[in-house]
Residue frames as a rotation matrix with the C-alpha (Angstrom) as fourth column:
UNK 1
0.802 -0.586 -0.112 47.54
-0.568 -0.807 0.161 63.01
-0.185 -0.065 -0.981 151.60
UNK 2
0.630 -0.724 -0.283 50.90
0.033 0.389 -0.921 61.94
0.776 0.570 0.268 149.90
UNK 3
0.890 0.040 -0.455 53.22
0.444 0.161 0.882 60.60
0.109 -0.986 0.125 152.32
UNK 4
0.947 -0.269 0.174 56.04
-0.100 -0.765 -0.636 62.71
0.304 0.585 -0.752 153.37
UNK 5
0.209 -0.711 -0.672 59.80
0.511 0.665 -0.545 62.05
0.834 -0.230 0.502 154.37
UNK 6
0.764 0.472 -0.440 60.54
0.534 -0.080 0.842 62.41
0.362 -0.878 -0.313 157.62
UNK 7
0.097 -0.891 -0.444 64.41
0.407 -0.372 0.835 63.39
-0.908 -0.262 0.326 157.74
UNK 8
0.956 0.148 -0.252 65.84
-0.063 -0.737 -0.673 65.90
-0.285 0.660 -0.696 155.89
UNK 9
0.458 -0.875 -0.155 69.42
0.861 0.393 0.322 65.59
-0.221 -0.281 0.934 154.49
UNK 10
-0.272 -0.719 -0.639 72.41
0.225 -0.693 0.684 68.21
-0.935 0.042 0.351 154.61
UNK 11
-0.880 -0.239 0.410 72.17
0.404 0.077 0.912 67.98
-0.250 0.968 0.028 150.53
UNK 12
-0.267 0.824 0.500 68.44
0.890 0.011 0.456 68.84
0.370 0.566 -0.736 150.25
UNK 13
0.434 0.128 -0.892 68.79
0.763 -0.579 0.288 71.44
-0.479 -0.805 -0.349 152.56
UNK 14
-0.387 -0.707 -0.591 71.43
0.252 -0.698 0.670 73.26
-0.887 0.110 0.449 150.78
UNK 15
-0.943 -0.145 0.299 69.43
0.331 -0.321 0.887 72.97
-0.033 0.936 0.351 147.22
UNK 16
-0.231 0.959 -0.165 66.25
0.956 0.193 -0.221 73.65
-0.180 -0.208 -0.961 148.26
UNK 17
-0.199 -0.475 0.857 65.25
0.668 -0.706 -0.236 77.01
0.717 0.526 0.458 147.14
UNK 18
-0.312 -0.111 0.944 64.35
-0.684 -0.663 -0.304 78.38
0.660 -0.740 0.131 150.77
UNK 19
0.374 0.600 -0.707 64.73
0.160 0.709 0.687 76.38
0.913 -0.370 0.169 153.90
UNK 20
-0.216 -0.379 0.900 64.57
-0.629 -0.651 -0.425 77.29
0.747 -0.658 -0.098 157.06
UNK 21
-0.631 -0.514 -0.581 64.66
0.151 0.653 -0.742 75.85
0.761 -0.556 -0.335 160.64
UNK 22
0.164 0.580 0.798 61.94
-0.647 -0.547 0.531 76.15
0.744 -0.603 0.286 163.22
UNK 23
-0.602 0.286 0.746 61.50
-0.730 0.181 -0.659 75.60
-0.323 -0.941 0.100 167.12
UNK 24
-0.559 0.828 0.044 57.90
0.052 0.088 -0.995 75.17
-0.828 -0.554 -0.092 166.82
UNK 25
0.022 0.737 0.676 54.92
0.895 -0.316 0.315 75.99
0.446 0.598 -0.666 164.16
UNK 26
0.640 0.354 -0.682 55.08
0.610 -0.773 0.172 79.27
-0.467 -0.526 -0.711 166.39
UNK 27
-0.408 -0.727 -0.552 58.04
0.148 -0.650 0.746 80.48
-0.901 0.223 0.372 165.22
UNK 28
-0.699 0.438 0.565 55.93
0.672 0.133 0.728 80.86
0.244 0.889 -0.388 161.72
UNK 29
0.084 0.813 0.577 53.35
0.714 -0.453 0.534 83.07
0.695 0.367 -0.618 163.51
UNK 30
-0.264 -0.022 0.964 53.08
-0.618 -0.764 -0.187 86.78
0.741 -0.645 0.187 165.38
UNK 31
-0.696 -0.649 -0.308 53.50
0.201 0.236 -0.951 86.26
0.689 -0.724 -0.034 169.07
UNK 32
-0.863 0.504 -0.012 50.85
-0.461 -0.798 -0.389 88.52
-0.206 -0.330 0.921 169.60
UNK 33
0.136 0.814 -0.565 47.96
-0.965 0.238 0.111 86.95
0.225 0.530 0.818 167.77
UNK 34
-0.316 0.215 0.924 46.06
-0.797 0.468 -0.381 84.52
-0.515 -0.857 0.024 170.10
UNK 35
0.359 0.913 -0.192 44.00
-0.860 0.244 -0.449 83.24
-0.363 0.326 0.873 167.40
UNK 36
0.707 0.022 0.707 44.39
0.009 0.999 -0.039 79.42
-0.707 0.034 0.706 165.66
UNK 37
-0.510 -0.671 0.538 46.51
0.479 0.297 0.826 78.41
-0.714 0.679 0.170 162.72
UNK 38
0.316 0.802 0.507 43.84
0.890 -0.064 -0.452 79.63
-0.330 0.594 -0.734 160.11
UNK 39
0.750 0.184 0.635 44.20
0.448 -0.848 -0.283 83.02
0.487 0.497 -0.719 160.97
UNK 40
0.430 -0.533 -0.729 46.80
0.536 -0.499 0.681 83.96
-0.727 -0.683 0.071 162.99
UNK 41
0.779 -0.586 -0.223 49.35
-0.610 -0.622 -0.491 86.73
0.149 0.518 -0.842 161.59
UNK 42
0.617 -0.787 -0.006 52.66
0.674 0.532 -0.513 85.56
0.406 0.312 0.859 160.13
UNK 43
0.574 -0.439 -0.691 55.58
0.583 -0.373 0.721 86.79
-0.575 -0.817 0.042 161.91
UNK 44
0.825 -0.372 -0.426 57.65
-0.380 -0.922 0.071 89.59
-0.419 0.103 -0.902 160.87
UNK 45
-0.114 -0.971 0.210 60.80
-0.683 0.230 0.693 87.75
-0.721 -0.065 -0.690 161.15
UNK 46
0.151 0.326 0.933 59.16
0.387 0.849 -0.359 84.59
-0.909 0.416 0.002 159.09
UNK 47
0.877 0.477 -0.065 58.17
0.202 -0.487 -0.850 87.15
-0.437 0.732 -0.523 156.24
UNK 48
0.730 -0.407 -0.549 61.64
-0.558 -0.819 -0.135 88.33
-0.395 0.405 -0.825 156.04
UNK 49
-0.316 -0.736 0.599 63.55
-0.373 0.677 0.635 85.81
-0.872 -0.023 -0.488 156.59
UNK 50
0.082 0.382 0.920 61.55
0.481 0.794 -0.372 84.63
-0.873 0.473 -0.119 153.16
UNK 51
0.901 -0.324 -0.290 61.87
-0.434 -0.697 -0.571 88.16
-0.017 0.640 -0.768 151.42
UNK 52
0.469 -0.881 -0.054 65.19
-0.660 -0.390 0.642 87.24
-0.587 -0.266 -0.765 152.04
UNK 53
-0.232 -0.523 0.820 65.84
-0.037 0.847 0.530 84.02
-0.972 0.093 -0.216 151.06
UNK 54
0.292 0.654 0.697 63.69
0.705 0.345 -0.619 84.37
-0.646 0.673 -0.361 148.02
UNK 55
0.267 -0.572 -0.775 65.23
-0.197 -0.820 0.537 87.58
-0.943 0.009 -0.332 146.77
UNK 56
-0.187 -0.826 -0.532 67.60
-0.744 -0.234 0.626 86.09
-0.641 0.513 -0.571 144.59
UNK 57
-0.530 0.256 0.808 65.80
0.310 0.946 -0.096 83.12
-0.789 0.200 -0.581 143.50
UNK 58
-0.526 0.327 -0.785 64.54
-0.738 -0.634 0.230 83.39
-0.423 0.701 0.575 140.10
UNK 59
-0.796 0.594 0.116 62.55
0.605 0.781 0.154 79.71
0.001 0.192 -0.981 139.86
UNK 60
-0.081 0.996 0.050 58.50
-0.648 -0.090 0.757 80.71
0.758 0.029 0.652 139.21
UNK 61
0.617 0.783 -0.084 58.04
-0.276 0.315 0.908 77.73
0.737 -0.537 0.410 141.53
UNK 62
-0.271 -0.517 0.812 59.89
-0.955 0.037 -0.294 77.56
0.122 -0.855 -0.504 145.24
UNK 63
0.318 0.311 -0.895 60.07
0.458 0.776 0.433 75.16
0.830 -0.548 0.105 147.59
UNK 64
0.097 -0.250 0.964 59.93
-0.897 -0.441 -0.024 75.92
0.431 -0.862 -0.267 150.98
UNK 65
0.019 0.104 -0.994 61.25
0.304 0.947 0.105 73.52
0.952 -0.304 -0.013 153.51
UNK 66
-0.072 -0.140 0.987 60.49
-0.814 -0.564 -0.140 73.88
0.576 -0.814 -0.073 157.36
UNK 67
-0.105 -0.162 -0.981 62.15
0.134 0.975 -0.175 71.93
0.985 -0.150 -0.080 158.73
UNK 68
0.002 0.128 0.992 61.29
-0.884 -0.463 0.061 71.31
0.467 -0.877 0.112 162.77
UNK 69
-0.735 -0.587 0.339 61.72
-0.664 0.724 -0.185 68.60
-0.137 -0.361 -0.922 165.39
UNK 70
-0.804 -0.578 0.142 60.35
-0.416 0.375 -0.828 65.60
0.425 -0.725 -0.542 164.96
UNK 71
-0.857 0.025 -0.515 58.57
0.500 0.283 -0.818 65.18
0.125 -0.959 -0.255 168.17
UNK 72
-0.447 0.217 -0.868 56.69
0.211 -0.917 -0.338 68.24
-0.869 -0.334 0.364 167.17
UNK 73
-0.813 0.257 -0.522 55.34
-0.582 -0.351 0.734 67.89
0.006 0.900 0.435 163.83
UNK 74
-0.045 0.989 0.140 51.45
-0.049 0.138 -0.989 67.30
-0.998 -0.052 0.043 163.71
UNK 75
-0.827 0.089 0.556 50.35
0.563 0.146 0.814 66.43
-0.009 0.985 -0.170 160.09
UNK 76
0.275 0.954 0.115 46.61
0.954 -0.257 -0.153 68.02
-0.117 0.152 -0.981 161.12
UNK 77
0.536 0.069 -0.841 48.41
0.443 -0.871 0.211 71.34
-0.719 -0.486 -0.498 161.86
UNK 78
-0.560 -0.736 -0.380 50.79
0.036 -0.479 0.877 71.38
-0.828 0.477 0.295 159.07
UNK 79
-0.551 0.811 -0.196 48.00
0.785 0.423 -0.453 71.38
-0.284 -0.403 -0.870 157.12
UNK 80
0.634 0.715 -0.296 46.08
0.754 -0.656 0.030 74.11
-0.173 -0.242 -0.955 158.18
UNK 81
-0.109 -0.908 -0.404 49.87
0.147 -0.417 0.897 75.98
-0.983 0.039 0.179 158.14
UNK 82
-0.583 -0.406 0.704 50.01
0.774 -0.016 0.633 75.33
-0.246 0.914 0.323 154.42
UNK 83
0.154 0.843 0.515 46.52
0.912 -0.322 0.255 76.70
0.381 0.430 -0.818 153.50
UNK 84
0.651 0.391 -0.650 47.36
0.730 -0.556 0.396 79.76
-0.207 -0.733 -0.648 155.41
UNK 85
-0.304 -0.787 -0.536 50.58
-0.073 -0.542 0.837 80.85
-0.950 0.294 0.108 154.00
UNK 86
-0.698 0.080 0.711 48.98
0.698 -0.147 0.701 80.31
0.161 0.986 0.046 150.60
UNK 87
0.226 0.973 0.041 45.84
0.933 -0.229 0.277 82.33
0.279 -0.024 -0.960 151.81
UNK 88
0.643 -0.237 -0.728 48.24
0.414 -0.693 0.591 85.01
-0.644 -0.681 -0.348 153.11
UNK 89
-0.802 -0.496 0.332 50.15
0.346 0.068 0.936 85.01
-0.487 0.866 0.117 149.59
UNK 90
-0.208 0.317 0.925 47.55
0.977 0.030 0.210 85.39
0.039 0.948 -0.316 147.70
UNK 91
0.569 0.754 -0.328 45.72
0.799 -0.601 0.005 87.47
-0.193 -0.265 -0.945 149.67
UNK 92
0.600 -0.117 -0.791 48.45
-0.160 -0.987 0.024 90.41
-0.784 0.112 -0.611 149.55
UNK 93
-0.853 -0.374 0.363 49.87
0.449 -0.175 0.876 89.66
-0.264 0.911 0.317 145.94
UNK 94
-0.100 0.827 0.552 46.28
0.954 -0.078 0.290 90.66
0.283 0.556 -0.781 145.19
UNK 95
0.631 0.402 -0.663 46.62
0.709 -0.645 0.284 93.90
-0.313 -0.650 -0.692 147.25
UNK 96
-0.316 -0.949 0.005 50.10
0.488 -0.158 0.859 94.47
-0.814 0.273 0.512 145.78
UNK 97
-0.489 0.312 0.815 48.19
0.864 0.300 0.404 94.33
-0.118 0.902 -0.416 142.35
UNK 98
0.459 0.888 -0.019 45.41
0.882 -0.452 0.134 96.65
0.111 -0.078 -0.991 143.49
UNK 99
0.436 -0.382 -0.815 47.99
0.553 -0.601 0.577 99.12
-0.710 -0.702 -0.050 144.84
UNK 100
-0.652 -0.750 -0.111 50.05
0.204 -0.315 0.927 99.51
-0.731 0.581 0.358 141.61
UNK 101
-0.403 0.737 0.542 46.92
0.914 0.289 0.286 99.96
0.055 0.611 -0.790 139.78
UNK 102
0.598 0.227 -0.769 45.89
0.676 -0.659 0.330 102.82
-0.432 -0.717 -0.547 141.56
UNK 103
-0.028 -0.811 -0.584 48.97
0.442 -0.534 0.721 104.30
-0.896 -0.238 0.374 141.70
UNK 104
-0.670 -0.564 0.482 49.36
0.627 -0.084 0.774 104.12
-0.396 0.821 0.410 137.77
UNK 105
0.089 0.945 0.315 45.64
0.962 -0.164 0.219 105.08
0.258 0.284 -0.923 137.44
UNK 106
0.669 -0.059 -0.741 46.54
0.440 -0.772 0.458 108.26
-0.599 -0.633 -0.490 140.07
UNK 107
-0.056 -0.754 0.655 49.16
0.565 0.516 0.643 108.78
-0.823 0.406 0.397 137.33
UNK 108
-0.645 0.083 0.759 47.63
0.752 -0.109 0.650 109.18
0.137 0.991 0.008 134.39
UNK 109
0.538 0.827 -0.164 45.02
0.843 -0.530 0.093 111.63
-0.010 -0.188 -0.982 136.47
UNK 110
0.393 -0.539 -0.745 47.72
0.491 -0.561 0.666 113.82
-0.777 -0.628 0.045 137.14
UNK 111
-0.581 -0.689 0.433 49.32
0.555 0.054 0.830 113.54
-0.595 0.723 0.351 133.82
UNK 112
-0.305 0.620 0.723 45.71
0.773 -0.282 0.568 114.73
0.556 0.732 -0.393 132.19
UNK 113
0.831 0.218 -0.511 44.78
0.442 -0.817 0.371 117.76
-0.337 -0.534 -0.775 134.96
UNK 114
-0.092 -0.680 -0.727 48.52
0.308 -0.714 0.629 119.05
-0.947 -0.166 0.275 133.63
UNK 115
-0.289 0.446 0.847 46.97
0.957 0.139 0.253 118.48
-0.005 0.884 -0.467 129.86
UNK 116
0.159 0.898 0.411 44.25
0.919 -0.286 0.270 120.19
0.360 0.335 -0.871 130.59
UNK 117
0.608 -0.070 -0.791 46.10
0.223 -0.941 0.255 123.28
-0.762 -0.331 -0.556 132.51
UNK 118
-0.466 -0.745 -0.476 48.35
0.074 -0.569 0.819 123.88
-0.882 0.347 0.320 129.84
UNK 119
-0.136 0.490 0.861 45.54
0.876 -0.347 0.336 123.79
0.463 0.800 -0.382 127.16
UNK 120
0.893 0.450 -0.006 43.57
0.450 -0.893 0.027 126.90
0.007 -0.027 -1.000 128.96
UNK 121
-0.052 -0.940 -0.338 47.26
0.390 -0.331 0.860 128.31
-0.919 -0.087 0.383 129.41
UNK 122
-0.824 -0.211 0.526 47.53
0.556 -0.113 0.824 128.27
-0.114 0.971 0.210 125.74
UNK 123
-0.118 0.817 0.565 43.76
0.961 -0.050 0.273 129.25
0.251 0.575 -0.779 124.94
UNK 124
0.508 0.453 -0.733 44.10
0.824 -0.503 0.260 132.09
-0.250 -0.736 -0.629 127.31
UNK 125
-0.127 -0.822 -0.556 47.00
0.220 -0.570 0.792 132.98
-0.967 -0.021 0.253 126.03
UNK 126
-0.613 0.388 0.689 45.24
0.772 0.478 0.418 132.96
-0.168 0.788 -0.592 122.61
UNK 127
0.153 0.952 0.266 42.41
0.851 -0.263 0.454 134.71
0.502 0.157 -0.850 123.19
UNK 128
0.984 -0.178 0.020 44.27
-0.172 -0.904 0.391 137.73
-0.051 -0.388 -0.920 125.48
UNK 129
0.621 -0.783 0.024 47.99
0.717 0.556 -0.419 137.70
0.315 0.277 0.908 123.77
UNK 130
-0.513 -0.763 0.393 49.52
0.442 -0.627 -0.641 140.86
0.736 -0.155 0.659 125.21
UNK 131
0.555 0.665 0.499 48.07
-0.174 -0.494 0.852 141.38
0.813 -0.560 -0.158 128.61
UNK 132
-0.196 -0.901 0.388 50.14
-0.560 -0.221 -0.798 142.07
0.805 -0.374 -0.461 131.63
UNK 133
0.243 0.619 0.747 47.36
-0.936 0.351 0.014 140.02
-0.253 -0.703 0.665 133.93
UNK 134
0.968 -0.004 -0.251 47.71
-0.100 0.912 -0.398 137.02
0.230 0.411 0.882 131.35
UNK 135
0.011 -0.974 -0.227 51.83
-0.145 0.223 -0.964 137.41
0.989 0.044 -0.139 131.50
UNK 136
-0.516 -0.495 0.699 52.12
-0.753 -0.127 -0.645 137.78
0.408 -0.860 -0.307 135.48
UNK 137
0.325 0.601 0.730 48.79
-0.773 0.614 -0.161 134.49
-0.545 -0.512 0.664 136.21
UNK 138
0.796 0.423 -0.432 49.08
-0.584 0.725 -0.367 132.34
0.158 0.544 0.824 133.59
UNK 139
-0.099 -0.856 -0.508 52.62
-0.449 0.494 -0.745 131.15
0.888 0.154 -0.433 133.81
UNK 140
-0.779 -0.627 0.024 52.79
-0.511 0.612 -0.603 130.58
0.364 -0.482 -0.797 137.46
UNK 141
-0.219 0.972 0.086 49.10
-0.901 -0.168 -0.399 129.54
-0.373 -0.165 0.913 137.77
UNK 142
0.748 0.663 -0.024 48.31
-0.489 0.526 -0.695 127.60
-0.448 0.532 0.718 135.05
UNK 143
0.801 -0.595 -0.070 51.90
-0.570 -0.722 -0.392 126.67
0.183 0.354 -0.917 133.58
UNK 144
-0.452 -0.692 0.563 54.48
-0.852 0.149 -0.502 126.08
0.264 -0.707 -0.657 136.00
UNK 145
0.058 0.389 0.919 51.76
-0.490 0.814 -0.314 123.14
-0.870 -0.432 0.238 137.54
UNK 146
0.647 0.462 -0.607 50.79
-0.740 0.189 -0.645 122.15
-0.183 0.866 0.465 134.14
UNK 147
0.238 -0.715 -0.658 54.19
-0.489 0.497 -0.717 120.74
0.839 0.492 -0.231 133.45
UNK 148
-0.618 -0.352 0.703 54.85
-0.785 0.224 -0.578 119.69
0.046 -0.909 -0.414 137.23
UNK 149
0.035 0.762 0.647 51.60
-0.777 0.428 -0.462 117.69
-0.629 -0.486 0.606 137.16
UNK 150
0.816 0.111 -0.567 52.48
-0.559 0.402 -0.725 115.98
0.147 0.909 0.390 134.10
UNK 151
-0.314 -0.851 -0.420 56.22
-0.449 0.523 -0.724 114.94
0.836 -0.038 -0.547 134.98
UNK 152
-0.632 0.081 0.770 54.57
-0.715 0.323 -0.621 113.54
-0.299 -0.943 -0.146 138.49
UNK 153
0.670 0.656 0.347 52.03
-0.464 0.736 -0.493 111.33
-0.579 0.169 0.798 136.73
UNK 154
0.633 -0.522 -0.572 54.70
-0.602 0.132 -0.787 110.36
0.487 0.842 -0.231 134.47
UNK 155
-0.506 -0.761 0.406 56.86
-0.722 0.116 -0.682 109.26
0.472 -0.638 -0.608 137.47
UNK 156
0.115 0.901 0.418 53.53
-0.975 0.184 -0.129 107.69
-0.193 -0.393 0.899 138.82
UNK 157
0.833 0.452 -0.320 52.97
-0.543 0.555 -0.630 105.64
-0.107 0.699 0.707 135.94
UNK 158
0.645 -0.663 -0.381 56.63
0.068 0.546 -0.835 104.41
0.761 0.513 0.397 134.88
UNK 159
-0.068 -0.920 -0.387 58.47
-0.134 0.392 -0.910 104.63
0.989 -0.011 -0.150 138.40
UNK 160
-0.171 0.445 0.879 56.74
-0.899 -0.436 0.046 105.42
0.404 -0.782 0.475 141.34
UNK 161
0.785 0.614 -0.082 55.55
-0.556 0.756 0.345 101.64
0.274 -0.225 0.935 141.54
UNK 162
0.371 -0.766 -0.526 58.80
-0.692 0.149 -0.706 99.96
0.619 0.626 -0.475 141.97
UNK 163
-0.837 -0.518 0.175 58.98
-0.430 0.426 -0.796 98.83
0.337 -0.742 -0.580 145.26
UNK 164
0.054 0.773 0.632 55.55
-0.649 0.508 -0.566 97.58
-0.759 -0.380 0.529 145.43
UNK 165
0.423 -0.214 -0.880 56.64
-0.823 0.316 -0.473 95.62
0.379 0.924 -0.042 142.31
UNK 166
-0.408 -0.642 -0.648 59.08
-0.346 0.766 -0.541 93.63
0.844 0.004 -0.536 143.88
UNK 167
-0.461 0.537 0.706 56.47
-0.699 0.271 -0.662 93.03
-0.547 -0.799 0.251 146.81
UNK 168
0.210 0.623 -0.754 54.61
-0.928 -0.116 -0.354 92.16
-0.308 0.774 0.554 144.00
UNK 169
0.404 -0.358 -0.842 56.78
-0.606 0.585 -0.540 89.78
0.685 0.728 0.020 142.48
UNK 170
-0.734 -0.663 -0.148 57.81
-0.505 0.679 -0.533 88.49
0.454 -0.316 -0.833 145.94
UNK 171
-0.214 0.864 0.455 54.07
-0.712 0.181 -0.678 87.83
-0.669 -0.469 0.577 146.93
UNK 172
0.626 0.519 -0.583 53.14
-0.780 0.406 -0.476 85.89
-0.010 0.752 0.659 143.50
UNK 173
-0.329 -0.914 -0.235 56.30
-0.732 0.405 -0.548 83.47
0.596 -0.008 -0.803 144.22
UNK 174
-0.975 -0.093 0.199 55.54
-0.219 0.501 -0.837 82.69
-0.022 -0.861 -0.509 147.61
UNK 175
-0.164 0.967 0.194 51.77
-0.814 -0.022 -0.580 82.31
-0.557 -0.253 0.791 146.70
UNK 176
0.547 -0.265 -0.794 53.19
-0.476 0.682 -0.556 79.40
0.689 0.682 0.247 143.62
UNK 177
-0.336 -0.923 0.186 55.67
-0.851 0.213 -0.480 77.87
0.404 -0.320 -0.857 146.15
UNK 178
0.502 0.830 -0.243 55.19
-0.331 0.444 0.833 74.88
0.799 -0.338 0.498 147.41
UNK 179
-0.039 -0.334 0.942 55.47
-0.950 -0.280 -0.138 74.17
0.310 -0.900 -0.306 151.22
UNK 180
0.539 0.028 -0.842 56.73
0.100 0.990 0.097 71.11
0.836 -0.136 0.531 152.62
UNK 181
0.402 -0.129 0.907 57.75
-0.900 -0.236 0.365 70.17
0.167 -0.963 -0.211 156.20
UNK 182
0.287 -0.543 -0.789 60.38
0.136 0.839 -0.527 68.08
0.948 0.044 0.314 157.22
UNK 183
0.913 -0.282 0.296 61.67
-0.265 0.142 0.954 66.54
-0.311 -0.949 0.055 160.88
UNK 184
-0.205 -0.977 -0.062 65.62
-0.252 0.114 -0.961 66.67
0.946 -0.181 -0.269 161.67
């Protein structure tokens, strides 16, 4: 393992593209969750505090510094820390991925079921062109959805996804970022 510096300065702090300050390694994982470094859940506050900081960053590759005392910094544990926040990156950019798939996929189903009601619409209307049954079912039946189902996959497909996008795009960052730990 490549050795790492031990003190951070004021100057690297400020250009770094997301550094934050911990207590502990704890302050990095859910209170709740007993379990080791490996697996524990990442904290809420961690997560955001990175949604945040990242936000505005447009680099492909971060740096994260956490910086913590010292006294307190284990090289075996930081570690196991890294491999976890990448394993927790990846793991839901890939879900992100899977999600907006769907979605578009749910989309384009919608978009063809209104297709396919406003073909028999037509055909029906075709085949029985002055009928007072066809004038009073078909429209709000077959119709009225036809076009509803079509502008909703449409939405699906080209806006619906938008905010799982930028999950998306804030998961595939932090899953490229590299993580380094520094004592102050």
């Amino acid at each position: 393992m490549a050795e790492q510096k031990e003190e951070v300065s004021v100057d690297e702090l400020k250009h770094a593209n997301i550094s934050l300050i911990l207590d502990s390694y704890n302050d990095i994982f859910s209170s709740f969750d007993a379990r080791g470094f490996v697996e524990k859940s990442l904290s809420v506050d961690f997560l955001d505090e990175c949604k945040r900081a990242a936000r505005d960053k447009d680099e492909t590759e971060l740096e994260i510094i956490l910086s913590l005392p010292k006294n307190k910094r284990n090289l075996n544990d930081e570690f196991k820390i890294k491999k976890r926040l990448k394993d927790h990156f990846k793991h839901h950019a890939g879900e992100k991925e899977q999600e907006i798939k769907k979605l578009k996929k749910g989309g384009l189903k919608w978009m063809f079921s209104g297709f396919i009601a406003l073909l028999v619409a037509v055909g029906v209307r075709t085949i029985l062109p002055e009928s007072l049954i066809v004038d009073t079912l078909v429209e709000p039946l077959l119709v009225i959805p036809g076009w509803f189902t079509i502008w909703e996959g449409l939405n699906r497909v080209l806006v619906g996804h938008a905010e799982k996008e930028q999950d998306l795009e804030f998961y595939k960052k932090m899953s490229n970022a590299q993580v380094v730990f520094r004592g102050y």
